[in-house]
ROROLO-197442 format. One record per residue: y, x, z of N, C-alpha, C, O in turn; residue in one letter. Coordinates in steps of 0.02 Angstrom, whole numbers, plus 50000, padded with zeros to 5 digits. Each point is the difference from the previous one (the first is absolute). Example, Ala and Ser with C-alpha at 12.3 -4.5 7.8 and 13.67 -1.06 7.14 Angstrom:
2
NODE     ny     nx     nz    cay    cax    caz     cy     cx     cz     oy     ox     oz  res
NODE  49716  50660  50390  50059  49955  50000  50060  50045  50000  49999  50052  50033    A
NODE  50054  49930  49931  50059  50042  50003  50055  49961  50037  50055  50025  50008    S
***
This chain:
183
NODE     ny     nx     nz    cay    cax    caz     cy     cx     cz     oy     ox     oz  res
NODE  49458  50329  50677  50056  50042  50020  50035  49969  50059  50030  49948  49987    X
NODE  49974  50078  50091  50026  49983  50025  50100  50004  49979  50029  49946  50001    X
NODE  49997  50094  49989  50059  50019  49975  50026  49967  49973  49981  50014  49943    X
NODE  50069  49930  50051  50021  49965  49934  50071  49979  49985  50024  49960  49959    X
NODE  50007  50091  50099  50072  49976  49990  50036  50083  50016  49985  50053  50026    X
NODE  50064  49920  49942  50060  50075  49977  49992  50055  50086  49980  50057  50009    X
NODE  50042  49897  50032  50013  50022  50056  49944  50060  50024  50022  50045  50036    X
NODE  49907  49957  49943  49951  50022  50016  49987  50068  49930  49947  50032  50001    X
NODE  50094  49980  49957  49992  50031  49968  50084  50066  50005  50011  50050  49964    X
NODE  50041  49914  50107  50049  50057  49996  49978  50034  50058  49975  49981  50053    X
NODE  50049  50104  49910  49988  50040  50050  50081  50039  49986  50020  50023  49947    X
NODE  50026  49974  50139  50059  50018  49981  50052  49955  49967  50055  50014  49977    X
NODE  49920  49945  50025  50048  49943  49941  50007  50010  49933  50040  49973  49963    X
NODE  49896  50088  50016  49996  49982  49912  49908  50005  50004  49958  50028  50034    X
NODE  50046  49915  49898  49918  49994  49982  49948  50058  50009  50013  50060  50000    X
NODE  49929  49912  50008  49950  50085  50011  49949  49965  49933  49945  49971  50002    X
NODE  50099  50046  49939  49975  49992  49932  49914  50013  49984  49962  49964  49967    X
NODE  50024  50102  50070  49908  50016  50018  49983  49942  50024  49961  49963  49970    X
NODE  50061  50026  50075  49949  49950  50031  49992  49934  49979  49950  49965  50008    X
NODE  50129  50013  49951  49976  49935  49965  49948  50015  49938  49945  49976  49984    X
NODE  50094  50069  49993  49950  50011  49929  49914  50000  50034  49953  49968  49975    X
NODE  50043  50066  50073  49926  50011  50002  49964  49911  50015  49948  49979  49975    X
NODE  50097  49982  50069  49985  49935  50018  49988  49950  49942  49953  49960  49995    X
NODE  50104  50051  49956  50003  49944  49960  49990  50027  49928  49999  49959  49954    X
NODE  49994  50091  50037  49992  50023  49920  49933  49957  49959  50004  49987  49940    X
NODE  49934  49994  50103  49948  49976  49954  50025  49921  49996  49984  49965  49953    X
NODE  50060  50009  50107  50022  49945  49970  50048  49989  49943  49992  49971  49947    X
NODE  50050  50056  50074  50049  50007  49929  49976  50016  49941  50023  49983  49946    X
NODE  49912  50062  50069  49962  50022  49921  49961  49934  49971  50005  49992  49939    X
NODE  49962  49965  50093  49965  49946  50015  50079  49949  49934  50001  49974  49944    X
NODE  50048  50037  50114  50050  49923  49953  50013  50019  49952  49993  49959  49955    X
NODE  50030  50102  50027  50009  50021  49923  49906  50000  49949  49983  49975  49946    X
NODE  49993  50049  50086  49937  49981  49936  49995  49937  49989  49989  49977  49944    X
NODE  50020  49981  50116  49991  49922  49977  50075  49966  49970  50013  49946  49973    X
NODE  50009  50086  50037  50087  49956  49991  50016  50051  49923  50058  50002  49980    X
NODE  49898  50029  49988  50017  50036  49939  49962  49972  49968  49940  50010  50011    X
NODE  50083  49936  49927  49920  49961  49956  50005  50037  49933  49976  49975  49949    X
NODE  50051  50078  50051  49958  50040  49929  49984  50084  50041  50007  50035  50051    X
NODE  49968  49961  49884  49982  50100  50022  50043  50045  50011  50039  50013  49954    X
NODE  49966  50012  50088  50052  50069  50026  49940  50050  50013  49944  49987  50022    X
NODE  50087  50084  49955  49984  50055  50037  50011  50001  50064  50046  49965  50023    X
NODE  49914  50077  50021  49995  50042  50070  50057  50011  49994  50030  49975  50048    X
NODE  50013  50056  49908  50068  50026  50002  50048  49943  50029  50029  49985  50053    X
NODE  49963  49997  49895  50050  49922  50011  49988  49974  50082  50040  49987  50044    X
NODE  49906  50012  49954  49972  49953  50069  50042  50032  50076  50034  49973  50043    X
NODE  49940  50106  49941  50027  50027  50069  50078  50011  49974  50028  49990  50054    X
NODE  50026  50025  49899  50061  49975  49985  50018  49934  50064  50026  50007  50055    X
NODE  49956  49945  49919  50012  49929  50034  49988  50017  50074  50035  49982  50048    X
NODE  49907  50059  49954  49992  49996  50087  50079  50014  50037  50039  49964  50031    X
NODE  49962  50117  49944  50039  50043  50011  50055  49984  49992  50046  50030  50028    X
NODE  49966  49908  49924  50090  49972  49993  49988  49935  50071  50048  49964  50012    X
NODE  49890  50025  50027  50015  49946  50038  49996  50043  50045  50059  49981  49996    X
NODE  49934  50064  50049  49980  50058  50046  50082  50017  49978  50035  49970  50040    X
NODE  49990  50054  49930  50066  50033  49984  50041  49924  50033  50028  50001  50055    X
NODE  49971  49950  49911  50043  49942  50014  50025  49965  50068  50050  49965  50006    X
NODE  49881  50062  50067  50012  49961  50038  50013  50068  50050  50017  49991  50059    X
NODE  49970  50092  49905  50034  50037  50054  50082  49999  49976  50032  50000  50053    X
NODE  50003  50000  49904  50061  49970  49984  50046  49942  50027  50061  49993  50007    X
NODE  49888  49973  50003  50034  49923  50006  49985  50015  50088  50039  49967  50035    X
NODE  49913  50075  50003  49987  49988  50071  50076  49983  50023  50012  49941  50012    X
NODE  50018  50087  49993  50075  50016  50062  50002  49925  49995  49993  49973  50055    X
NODE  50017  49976  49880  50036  49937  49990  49956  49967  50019  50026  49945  50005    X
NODE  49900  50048  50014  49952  49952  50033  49999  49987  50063  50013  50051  50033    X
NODE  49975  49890  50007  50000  50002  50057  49931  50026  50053  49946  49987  49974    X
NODE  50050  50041  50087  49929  50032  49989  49944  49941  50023  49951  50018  50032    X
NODE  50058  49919  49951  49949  49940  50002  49983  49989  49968  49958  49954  50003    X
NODE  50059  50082  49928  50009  49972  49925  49905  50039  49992  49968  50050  50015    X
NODE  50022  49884  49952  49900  49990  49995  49997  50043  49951  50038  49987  49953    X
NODE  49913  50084  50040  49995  50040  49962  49949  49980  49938  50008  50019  49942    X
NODE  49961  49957  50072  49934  49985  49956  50037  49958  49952  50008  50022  49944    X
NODE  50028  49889  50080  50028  49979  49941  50058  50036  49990  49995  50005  49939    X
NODE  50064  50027  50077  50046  50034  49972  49972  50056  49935  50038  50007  49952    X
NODE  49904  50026  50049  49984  50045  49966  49971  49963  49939  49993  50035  49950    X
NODE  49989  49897  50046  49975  49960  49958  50033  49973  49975  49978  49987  49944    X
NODE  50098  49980  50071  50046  50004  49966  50033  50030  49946  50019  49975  49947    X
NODE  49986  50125  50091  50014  50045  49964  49946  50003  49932  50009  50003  49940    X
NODE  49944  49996  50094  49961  50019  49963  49990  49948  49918  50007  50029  49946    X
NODE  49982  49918  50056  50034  49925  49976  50046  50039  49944  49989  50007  49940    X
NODE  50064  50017  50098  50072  49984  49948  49994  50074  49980  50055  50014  49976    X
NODE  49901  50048  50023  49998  50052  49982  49955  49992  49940  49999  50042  49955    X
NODE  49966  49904  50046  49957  49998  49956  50039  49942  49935  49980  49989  49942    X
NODE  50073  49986  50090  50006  49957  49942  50053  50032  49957  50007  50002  49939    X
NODE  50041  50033  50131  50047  50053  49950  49987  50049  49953  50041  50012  49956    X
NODE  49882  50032  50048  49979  50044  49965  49961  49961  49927  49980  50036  49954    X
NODE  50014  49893  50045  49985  49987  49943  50040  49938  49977  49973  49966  49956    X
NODE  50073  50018  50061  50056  49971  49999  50010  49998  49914  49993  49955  49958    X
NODE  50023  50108  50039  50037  50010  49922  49954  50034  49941  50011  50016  49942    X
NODE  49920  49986  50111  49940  50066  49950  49988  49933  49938  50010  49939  50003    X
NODE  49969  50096  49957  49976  49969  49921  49930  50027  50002  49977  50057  50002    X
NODE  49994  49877  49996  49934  49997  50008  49942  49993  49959  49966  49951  50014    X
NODE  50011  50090  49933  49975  49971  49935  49925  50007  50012  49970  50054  50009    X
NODE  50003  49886  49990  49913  49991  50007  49962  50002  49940  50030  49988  49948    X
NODE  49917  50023  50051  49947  50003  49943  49940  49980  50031  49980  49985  50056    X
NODE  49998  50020  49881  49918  49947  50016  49973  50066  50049  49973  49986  50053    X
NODE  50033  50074  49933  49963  50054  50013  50003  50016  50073  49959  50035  50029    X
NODE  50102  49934  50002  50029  50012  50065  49938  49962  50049  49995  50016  50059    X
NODE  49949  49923  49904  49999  49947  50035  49925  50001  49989  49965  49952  50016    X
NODE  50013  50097  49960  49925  50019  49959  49953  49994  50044  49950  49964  49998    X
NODE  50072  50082  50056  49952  50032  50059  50015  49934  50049  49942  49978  50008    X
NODE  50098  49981  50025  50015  49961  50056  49961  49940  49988  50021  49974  49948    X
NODE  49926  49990  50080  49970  49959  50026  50045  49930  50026  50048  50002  50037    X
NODE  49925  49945  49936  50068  49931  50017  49912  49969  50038  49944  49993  49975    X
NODE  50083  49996  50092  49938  49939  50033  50042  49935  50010  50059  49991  50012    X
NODE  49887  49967  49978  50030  49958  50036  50040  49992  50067  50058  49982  50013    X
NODE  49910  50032  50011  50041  50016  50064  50060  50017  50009  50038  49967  50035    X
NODE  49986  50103  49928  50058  50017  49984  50049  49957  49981  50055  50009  50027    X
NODE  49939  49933  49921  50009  49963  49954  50012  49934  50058  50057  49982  49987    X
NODE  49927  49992  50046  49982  49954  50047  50061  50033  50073  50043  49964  50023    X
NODE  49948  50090  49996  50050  50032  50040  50076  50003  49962  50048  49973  50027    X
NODE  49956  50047  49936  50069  50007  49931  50033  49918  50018  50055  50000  50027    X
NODE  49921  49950  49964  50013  49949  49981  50032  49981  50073  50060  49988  50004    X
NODE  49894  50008  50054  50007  49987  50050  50063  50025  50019  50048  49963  50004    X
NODE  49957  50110  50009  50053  50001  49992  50059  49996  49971  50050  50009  50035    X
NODE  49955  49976  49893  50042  49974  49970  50035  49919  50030  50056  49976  50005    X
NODE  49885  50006  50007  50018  49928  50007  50032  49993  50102  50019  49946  50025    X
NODE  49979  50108  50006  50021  50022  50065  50061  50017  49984  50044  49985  50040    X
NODE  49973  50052  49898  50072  50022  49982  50032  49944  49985  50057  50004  50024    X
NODE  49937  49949  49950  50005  49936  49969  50044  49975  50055  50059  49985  50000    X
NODE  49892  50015  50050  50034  49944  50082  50040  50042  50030  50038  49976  50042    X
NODE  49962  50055  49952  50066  50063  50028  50050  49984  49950  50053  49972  50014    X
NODE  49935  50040  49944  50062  49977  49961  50035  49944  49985  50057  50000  49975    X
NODE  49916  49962  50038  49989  49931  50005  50046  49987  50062  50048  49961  49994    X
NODE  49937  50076  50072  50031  49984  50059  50063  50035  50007  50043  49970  50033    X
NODE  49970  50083  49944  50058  50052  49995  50061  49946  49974  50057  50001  50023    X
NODE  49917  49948  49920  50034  49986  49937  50051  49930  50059  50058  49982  49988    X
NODE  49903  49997  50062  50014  49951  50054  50065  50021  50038  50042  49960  50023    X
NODE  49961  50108  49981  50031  50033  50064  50076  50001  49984  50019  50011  49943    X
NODE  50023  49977  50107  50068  50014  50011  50024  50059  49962  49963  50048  49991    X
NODE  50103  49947  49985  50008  50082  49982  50014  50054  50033  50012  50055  49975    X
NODE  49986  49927  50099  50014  50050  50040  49937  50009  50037  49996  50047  50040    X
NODE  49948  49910  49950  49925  50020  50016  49966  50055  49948  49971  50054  50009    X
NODE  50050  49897  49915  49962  50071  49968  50030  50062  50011  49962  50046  50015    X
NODE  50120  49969  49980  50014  50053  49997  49984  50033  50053  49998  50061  49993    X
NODE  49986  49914  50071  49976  50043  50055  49934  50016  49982  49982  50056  50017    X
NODE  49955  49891  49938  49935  50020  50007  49999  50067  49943  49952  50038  50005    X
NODE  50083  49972  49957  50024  50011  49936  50033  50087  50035  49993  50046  49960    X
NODE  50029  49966  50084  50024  50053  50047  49962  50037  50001  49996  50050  49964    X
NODE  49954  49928  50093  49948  50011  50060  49950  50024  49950  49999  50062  49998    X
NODE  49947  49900  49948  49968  50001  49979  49987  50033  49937  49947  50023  49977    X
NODE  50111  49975  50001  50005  50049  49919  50037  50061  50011  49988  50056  49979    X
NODE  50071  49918  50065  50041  50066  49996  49996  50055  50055  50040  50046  50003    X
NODE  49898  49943  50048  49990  50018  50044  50047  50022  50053  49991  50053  50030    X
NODE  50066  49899  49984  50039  50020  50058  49987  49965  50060  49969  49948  50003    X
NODE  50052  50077  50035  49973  49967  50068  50039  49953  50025  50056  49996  49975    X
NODE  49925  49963  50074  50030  49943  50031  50091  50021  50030  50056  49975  49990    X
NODE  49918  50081  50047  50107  50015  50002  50025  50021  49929  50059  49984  49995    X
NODE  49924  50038  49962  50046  50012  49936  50021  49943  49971  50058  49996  49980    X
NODE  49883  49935  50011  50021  49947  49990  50048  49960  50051  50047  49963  49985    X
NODE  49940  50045  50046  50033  49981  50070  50069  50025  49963  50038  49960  49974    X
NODE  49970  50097  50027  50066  50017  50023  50056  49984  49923  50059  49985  50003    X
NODE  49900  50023  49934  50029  49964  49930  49991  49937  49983  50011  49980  49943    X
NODE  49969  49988  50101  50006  49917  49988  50023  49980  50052  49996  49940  50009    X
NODE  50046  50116  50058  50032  49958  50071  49958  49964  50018  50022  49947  50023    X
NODE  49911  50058  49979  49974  49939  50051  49974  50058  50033  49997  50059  49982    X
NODE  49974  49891  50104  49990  50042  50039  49903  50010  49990  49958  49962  49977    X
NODE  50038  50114  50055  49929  50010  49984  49945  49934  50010  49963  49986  49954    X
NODE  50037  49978  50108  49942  49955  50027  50016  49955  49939  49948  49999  49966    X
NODE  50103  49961  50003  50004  49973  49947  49947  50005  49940  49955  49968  49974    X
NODE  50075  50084  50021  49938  50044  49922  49933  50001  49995  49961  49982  49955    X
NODE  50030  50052  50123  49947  49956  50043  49949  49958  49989  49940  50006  49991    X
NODE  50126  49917  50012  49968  49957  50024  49977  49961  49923  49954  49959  49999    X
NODE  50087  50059  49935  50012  49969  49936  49916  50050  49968  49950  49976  49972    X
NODE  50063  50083  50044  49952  50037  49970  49917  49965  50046  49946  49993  49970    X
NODE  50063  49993  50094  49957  49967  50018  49981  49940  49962  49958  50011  49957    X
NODE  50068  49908  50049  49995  49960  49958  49991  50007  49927  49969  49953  49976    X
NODE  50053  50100  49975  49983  49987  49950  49921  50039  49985  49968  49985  49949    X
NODE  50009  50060  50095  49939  50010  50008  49953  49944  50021  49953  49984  49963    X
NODE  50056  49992  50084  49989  49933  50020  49974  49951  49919  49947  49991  49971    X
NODE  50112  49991  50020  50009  49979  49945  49941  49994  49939  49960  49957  49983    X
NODE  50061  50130  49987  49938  50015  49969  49912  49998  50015  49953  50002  49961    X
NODE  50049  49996  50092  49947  50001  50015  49974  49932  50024  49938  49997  50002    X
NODE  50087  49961  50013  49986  49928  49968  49986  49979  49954  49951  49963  49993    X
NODE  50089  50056  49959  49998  49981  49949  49947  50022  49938  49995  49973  49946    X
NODE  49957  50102  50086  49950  50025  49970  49944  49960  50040  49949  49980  49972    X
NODE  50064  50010  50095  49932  49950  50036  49997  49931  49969  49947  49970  50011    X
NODE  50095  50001  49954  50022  49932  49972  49958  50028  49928  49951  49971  49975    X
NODE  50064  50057  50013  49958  50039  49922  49929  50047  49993  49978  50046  49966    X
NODE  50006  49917  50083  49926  50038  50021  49989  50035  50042  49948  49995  50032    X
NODE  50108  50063  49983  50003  50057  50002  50004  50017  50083  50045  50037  50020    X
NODE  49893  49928  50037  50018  50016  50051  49979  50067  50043  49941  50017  50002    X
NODE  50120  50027  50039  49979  50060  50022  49977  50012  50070  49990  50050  50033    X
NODE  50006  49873  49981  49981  49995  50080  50068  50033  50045  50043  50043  49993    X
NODE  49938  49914  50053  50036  49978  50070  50020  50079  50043  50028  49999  50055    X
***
Protein backbone atom coordinates (compact mmCIF):
# COMPACT_ATOMS: atom_id res chain seq x y z
CA UNK A 1 0.00 0.00 0.00
CA UNK A 2 1.47 3.03 -1.01
CA UNK A 3 -1.06 5.24 1.28
CA UNK A 4 -0.32 5.17 4.93
CA UNK A 5 -1.04 8.24 6.55
CA UNK A 6 -4.38 10.19 7.48
CA UNK A 7 -3.44 13.03 5.22
CA UNK A 8 -3.80 10.79 2.01
CA UNK A 9 -7.08 9.46 2.94
CA UNK A 10 -8.90 13.38 3.39
CA UNK A 11 -10.95 14.47 0.80
CA UNK A 12 -12.37 18.06 1.84
CA UNK A 13 -11.10 17.74 5.30
CA UNK A 14 -13.26 14.66 6.21
CA UNK A 15 -12.09 10.91 5.77
CA UNK A 16 -12.99 9.09 2.34
CA UNK A 17 -14.10 6.04 4.61
CA UNK A 18 -14.38 3.86 0.87
CA UNK A 19 -11.22 4.20 0.27
CA UNK A 20 -9.69 3.34 3.58
CA UNK A 21 -11.96 0.50 4.05
CA UNK A 22 -11.13 -0.78 0.57
CA UNK A 23 -7.11 -0.27 1.48
CA UNK A 24 -7.03 -1.65 4.84
CA UNK A 25 -10.03 -3.92 5.54
CA UNK A 26 -7.99 -7.38 4.76
CA UNK A 27 -5.50 -6.01 7.14
CA UNK A 28 -7.56 -5.25 9.91
CA UNK A 29 -9.40 -8.60 9.09
CA UNK A 30 -5.90 -10.31 9.21
CA UNK A 31 -5.30 -8.57 13.20
CA UNK A 32 -8.53 -9.54 14.51
CA UNK A 33 -8.40 -13.35 13.31
CA UNK A 34 -5.00 -13.45 14.77
CA UNK A 35 -5.43 -11.14 17.80
CA UNK A 36 -8.90 -13.28 18.60
CA UNK A 37 -7.54 -16.75 20.39
CA UNK A 38 -10.94 -18.41 20.68
CA UNK A 39 -13.74 -18.97 18.18
CA UNK A 40 -15.96 -16.14 17.01
CA UNK A 41 -18.50 -16.10 14.37
CA UNK A 42 -18.22 -14.14 10.90
CA UNK A 43 -20.68 -12.08 12.84
CA UNK A 44 -18.64 -11.19 15.61
CA UNK A 45 -15.55 -10.84 13.36
CA UNK A 46 -17.01 -8.23 10.90
CA UNK A 47 -18.80 -6.45 14.30
CA UNK A 48 -15.05 -5.72 15.41
CA UNK A 49 -14.14 -4.69 11.90
CA UNK A 50 -16.92 -2.29 11.67
CA UNK A 51 -16.47 -0.97 15.39
CA UNK A 52 -12.62 -0.21 14.15
CA UNK A 53 -13.78 1.39 10.62
CA UNK A 54 -16.55 3.28 12.80
CA UNK A 55 -13.72 4.31 15.49
CA UNK A 56 -11.17 6.05 13.34
CA UNK A 57 -13.97 7.84 11.01
CA UNK A 58 -15.10 9.39 14.51
CA UNK A 59 -11.96 10.04 16.01
CA UNK A 60 -10.60 11.52 12.20
CA UNK A 61 -11.22 15.48 12.99
CA UNK A 62 -8.94 14.79 16.45
CA UNK A 63 -5.93 13.01 14.47
CA UNK A 64 -3.25 14.75 13.01
CA UNK A 65 -3.07 14.08 9.14
CA UNK A 66 0.64 12.32 9.69
CA UNK A 67 -0.92 10.16 12.01
CA UNK A 68 0.40 6.40 10.48
CA UNK A 69 -2.79 4.66 9.43
CA UNK A 70 -1.82 1.10 9.39
CA UNK A 71 -0.45 1.23 13.14
CA UNK A 72 -3.25 3.62 14.36
CA UNK A 73 -5.89 1.09 13.02
CA UNK A 74 -3.98 -1.68 14.92
CA UNK A 75 -4.20 -0.03 17.90
CA UNK A 76 -7.93 0.44 17.42
CA UNK A 77 -8.21 -2.55 16.41
CA UNK A 78 -6.09 -4.07 19.66
CA UNK A 79 -8.40 -2.30 22.11
CA UNK A 80 -11.71 -3.20 20.08
CA UNK A 81 -10.88 -6.51 20.54
CA UNK A 82 -10.03 -6.48 24.11
CA UNK A 83 -13.06 -4.29 24.97
CA UNK A 84 -15.53 -6.68 23.23
CA UNK A 85 -14.26 -9.55 25.35
CA UNK A 86 -13.22 -7.71 28.23
CA UNK A 87 -16.23 -8.78 30.35
CA UNK A 88 -17.59 -11.94 27.93
CA UNK A 89 -17.79 -15.27 30.13
CA UNK A 90 -16.14 -17.74 28.46
CA UNK A 91 -17.08 -21.40 29.09
CA UNK A 92 -14.87 -24.16 27.23
CA UNK A 93 -15.45 -27.82 26.81
CA UNK A 94 -13.55 -30.64 25.70
CA UNK A 95 -15.92 -30.53 22.60
CA UNK A 96 -14.86 -26.93 21.65
CA UNK A 97 -11.22 -28.44 21.17
CA UNK A 98 -12.18 -31.88 19.34
CA UNK A 99 -11.65 -30.80 15.78
CA UNK A 100 -8.30 -28.26 16.38
CA UNK A 101 -4.93 -29.85 15.76
CA UNK A 102 -1.95 -28.73 18.53
CA UNK A 103 1.68 -29.02 16.36
CA UNK A 104 4.47 -28.60 17.63
CA UNK A 105 5.20 -25.79 16.07
CA UNK A 106 2.29 -24.02 17.29
CA UNK A 107 3.35 -25.03 20.75
CA UNK A 108 7.05 -23.85 20.15
CA UNK A 109 5.64 -20.36 18.56
CA UNK A 110 3.08 -19.91 21.83
CA UNK A 111 6.04 -20.09 24.05
CA UNK A 112 8.29 -17.93 22.09
CA UNK A 113 6.17 -15.58 22.24
CA UNK A 114 5.23 -15.77 25.59
CA UNK A 115 8.63 -15.59 26.63
CA UNK A 116 8.92 -12.10 24.10
CA UNK A 117 6.00 -10.92 26.33
CA UNK A 118 8.07 -11.73 29.28
CA UNK A 119 10.95 -9.05 28.10
CA UNK A 120 8.53 -6.49 27.38
CA UNK A 121 7.31 -6.74 30.49
CA UNK A 122 10.15 -7.07 32.05
CA UNK A 123 11.34 -3.71 30.39
CA UNK A 124 8.06 -1.67 30.86
CA UNK A 125 8.45 -2.76 34.69
CA UNK A 126 12.16 -0.54 34.40
CA UNK A 127 10.49 2.59 33.04
CA UNK A 128 9.86 5.98 34.68
CA UNK A 129 6.31 6.70 35.49
CA UNK A 130 5.99 9.18 33.13
CA UNK A 131 7.62 6.77 30.38
CA UNK A 132 5.15 4.09 31.00
CA UNK A 133 2.30 6.32 31.17
CA UNK A 134 3.23 7.80 27.85
CA UNK A 135 4.02 4.09 26.37
CA UNK A 136 0.81 3.10 28.16
CA UNK A 137 -1.09 6.24 26.04
CA UNK A 138 0.24 5.70 22.63
CA UNK A 139 0.06 2.02 22.67
CA UNK A 140 -3.03 0.79 24.54
CA UNK A 141 -5.04 3.72 24.53
CA UNK A 142 -4.39 4.64 21.14
CA UNK A 143 -3.93 8.40 21.35
CA UNK A 144 -1.62 10.19 19.50
CA UNK A 145 1.54 12.00 20.26
CA UNK A 146 -0.33 15.68 20.55
CA UNK A 147 -3.13 14.32 22.85
CA UNK A 148 -0.38 13.05 25.03
CA UNK A 149 1.47 15.94 24.47
CA UNK A 150 -1.07 18.14 25.37
CA UNK A 151 -2.41 16.00 28.95
CA UNK A 152 0.90 15.47 30.26
CA UNK A 153 2.18 19.38 29.14
CA UNK A 154 5.09 18.08 27.56
CA UNK A 155 5.96 19.24 24.31
CA UNK A 156 5.27 16.92 21.19
CA UNK A 157 9.25 16.19 20.08
CA UNK A 158 9.52 15.15 23.87
CA UNK A 159 6.97 12.24 23.60
CA UNK A 160 8.81 11.78 20.70
CA UNK A 161 11.82 11.38 21.91
CA UNK A 162 10.74 9.04 25.37
CA UNK A 163 8.45 6.94 23.05
CA UNK A 164 11.60 6.67 20.87
CA UNK A 165 14.03 5.38 23.63
CA UNK A 166 11.73 3.18 25.24
CA UNK A 167 11.29 1.39 21.88
CA UNK A 168 14.84 1.50 21.68
CA UNK A 169 14.86 0.07 24.86
CA UNK A 170 12.65 -2.84 24.21
CA UNK A 171 14.17 -3.85 21.54
CA UNK A 172 17.43 -4.37 23.09
CA UNK A 173 16.39 -5.94 25.41
CA UNK A 174 14.56 -8.74 23.10
CA UNK A 175 18.11 -8.77 20.99
CA UNK A 176 19.82 -9.41 24.56
CA UNK A 177 17.10 -12.35 24.79
CA UNK A 178 17.68 -13.86 21.59
CA UNK A 179 15.37 -12.07 19.93
CA UNK A 180 17.30 -10.21 17.09
CA UNK A 181 15.20 -8.19 14.29
CA UNK A 182 18.09 -6.91 12.40
CA UNK A 183 19.61 -3.60 11.74
Amino acid sequence: MKNEILKDYLVNGKIDIDKLLDDFYSYVYMIVKNGVSIFITNEDMEEIISDVFFAIWKNSTNLLEQTDIKHYLAGITRNVIRNKYRDAEINFSISDYEEKLIDDYCIEKKAEENEQNTIISNTLKTLKSEEYKIFILYYYNSKSIKEISMELNFSTSNVKTILHRIRKKIKRNLEDGGYGYGK
